[in-house]
Legacy VTK file of the C-alpha trace (Angstrom):
# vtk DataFile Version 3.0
C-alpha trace
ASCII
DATASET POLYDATA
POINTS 222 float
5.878 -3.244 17.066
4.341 -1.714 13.948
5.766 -2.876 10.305
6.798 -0.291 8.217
5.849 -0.664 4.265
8.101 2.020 2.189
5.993 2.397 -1.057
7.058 2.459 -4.152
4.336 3.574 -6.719
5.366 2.290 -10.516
4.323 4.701 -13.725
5.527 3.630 -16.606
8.856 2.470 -15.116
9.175 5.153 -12.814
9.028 5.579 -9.168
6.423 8.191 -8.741
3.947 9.965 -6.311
0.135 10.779 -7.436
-1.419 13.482 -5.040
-4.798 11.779 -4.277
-4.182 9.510 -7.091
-4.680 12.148 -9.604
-2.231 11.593 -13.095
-2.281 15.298 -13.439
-0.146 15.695 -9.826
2.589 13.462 -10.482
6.440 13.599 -9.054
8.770 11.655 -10.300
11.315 10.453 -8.171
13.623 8.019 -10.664
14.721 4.257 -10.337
12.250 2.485 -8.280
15.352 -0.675 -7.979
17.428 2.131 -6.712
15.161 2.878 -4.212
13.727 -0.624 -3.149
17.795 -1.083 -2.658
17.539 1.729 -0.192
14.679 0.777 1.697
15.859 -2.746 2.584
18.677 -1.431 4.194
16.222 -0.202 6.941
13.019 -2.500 6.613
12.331 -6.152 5.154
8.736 -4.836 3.408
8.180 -2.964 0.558
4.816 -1.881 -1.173
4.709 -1.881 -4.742
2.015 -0.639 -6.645
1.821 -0.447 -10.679
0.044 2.734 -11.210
-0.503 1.625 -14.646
-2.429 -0.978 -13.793
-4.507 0.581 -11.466
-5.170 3.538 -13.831
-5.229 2.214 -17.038
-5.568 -1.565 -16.334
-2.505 -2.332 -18.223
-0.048 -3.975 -16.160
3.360 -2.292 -17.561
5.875 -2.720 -14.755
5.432 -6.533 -14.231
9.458 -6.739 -15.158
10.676 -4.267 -12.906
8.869 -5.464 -9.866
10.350 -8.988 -10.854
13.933 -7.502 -10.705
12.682 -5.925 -6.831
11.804 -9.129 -5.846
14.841 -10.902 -7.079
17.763 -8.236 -6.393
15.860 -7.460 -2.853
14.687 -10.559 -0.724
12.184 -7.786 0.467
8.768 -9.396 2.012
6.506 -7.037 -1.111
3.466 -6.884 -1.723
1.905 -5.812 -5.059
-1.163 -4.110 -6.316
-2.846 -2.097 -8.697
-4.869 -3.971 -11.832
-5.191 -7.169 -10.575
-8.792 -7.897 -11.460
-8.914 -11.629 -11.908
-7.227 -14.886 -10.692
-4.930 -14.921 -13.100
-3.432 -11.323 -12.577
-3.208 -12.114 -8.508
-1.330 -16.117 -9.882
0.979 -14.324 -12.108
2.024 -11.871 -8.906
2.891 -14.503 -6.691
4.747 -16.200 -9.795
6.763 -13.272 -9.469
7.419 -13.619 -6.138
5.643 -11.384 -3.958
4.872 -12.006 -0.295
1.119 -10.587 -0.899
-1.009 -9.477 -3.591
-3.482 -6.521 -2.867
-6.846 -6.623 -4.430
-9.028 -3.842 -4.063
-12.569 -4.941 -5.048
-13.880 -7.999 -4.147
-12.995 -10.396 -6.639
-14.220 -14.425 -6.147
-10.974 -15.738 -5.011
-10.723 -19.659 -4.667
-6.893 -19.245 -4.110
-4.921 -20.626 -0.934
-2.905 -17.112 -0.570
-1.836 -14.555 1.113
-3.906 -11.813 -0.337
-4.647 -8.608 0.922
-7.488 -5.897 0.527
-7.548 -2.614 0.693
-9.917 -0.232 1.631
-9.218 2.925 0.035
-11.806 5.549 1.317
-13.009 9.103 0.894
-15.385 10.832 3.525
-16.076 7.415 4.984
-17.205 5.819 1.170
-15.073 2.804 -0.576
-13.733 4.289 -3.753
-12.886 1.669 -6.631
-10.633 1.188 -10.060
-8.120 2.968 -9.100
-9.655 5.073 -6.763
-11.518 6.699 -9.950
-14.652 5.910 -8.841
-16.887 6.623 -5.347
-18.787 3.661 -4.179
-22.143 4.263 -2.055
-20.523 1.942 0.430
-19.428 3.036 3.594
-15.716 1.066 4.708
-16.891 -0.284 7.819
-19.981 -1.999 6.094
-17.443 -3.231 3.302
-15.252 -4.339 5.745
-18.074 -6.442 8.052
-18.803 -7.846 4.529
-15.946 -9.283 3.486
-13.897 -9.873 6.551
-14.392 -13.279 6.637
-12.443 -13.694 3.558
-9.573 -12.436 4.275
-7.055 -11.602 6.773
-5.307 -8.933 5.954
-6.036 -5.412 5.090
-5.231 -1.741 3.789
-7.223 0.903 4.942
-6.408 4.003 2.951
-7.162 7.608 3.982
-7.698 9.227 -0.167
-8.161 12.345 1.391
-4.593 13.083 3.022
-2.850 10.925 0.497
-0.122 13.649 0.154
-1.144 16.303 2.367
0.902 15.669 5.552
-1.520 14.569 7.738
-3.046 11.598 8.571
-6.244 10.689 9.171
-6.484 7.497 11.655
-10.142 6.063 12.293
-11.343 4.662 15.438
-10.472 1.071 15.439
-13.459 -0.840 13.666
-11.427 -3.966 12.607
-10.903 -7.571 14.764
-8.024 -8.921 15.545
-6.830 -9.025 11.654
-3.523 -7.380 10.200
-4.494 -3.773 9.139
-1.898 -1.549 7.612
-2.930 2.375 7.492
-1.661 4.477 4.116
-2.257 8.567 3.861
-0.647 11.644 4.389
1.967 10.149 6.918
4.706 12.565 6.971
6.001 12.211 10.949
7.433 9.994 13.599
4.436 10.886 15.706
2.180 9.404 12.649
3.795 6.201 12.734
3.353 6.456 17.076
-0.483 7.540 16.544
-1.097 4.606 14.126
0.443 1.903 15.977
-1.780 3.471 19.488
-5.117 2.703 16.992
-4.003 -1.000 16.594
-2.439 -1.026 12.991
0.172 -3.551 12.350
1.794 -1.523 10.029
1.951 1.822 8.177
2.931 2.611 4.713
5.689 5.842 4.093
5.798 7.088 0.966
6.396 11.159 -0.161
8.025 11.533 3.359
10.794 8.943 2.692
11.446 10.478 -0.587
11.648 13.773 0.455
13.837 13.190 3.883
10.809 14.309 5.999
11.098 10.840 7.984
14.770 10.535 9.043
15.110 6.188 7.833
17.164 5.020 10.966
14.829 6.995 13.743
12.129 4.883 12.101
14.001 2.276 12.350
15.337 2.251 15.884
11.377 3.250 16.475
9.739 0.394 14.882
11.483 -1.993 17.172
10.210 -0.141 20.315
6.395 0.224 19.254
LINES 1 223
222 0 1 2 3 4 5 6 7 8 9 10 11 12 13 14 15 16 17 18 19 20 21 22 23 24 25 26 27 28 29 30 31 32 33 34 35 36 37 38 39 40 41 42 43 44 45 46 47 48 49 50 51 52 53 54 55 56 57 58 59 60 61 62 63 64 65 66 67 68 69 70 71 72 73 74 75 76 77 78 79 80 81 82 83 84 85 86 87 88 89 90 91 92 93 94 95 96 97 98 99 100 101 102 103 104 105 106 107 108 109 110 111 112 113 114 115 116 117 118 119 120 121 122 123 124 125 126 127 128 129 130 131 132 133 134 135 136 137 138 139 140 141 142 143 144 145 146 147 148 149 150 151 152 153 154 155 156 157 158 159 160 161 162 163 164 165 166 167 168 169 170 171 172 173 174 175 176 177 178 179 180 181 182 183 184 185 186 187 188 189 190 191 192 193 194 195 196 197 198 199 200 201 202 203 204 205 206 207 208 209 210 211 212 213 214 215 216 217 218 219 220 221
């Protein structure tokens, strides 16, 4: 069984999708409550990320993810700007399941927090994925897996170009979730073969490439 984690990317109130995480690519889809009401018909976790925190490290959407958390009961997990322990405390206040952090940040907090790993030809890219780290992921990974157990690896490079780009497995036996350019059932198949626990689906669910039921009825039998 692989989890599936329908995204929902927050820009100034908007449910939107960044090509490669660049501002000057944006769609913008609409409500992101009217969608997180759509997705939890289908699956119990949703991935929220507030764009303009992770861009311009000015949490704006902290009121609408509040309102996802309450009108859903969806397992979420949040991201984007939360650089210190107070950002990641006032996310769980909220309500989330998980916070995602995406540098390593000294964390002397009892919760369920997870990192991602959001990479471009094999580096860690950082803030935002604005800038390219000399580090390679499986280096940053040996580094700081003993601090934490669960992570996102994310593929920058086929973020919203319909194909996915699944490394060999270099993880343990932690929960890794793959993100990138996953536009197919066979994607979802492919990453759940390479030992992910769970995938995140975001452009394809928007745009009806990914019919929600198939993936559904598929999850169950993975």
């Amino acid at each position: 069984m692989i989890d599936i984690y329908p995204a929902i990317d927050i820009y100034n109130g908007k449910a939107v999708f960044l090509e490669n995480g660049k501002i000057e690519k944006i769609n913008v889809y609409g409500d992101p409550i009217y969608y997180a009401l759509k997705f939890i018909e289908y699956f119990k976790f949703i991935h929220i990320i507030d764009l303009n925190g992770a861009i311009e490290n000015k949490r704006k959407n902290r009121d609408i993810i509040k309102k996802i958390i309450d009108e859903t009961g969806a397992l979420v997990q949040v991201g984007g700007g939360l650089r210190t322990i107070d950002d990641i405390i006032d996310v769980y206040d909220l309500g989330a399941y998980s916070a995602i952090v995406g540098t390593s940040v000294d964390l002397n907090i009892n919760r369920n927090i997870t990192l991602s790993i959001d990479v471009y030809k094999n580096r860690v890219a950082s803030n935002g994925w604005l800038n390219l780290t000399d580090i390679d992921y499986v280096s940053f990974y040996k580094m700081l897996k003993n601090r934490f157990s669960r992570f996102i690896y994310t593929s920058i490079g086929s973020d919203g170009k319909n194909h996915v780009n699944l490394p060999k497995r270099f993880w343990d036996d932690d929960y890794f979730i793959y993100a990138g350019g996953v536009s197919s059932i066979k994607d979802v198949i492919n990453a759940s073969k390479n030992g992910f626990s769970g995938i995140i689906i975001g452009k394809a669910l928007y745009e009806n490439k990914i019919d929600f039921g198939d993936l559904k009825c598929l999850q169950k039998e993975l």
